[in-house]
C-alpha positions in Angstrom: -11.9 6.3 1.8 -10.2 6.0 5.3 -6.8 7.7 6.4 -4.8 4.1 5.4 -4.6 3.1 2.0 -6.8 0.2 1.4 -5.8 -2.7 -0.9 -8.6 -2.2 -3.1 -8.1 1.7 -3.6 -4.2 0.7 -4.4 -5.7 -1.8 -6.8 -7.4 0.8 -8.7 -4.2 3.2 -8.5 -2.5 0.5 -10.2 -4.9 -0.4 -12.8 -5.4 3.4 -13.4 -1.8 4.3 -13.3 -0.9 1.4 -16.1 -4.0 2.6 -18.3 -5.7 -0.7 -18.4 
């Protein structure tokens, strides 16, 4: 993962974070 938050890495924050 790199310093800035990447699309894809927020993607799987959001999936994870709504427990899908």
């Amino acid at each position: 993962m790199t310093t800035v938050p990447e699309p894809a890495t927020l993607a799987l924050l959001a999936l994870g974070g709504m427990g899908v």
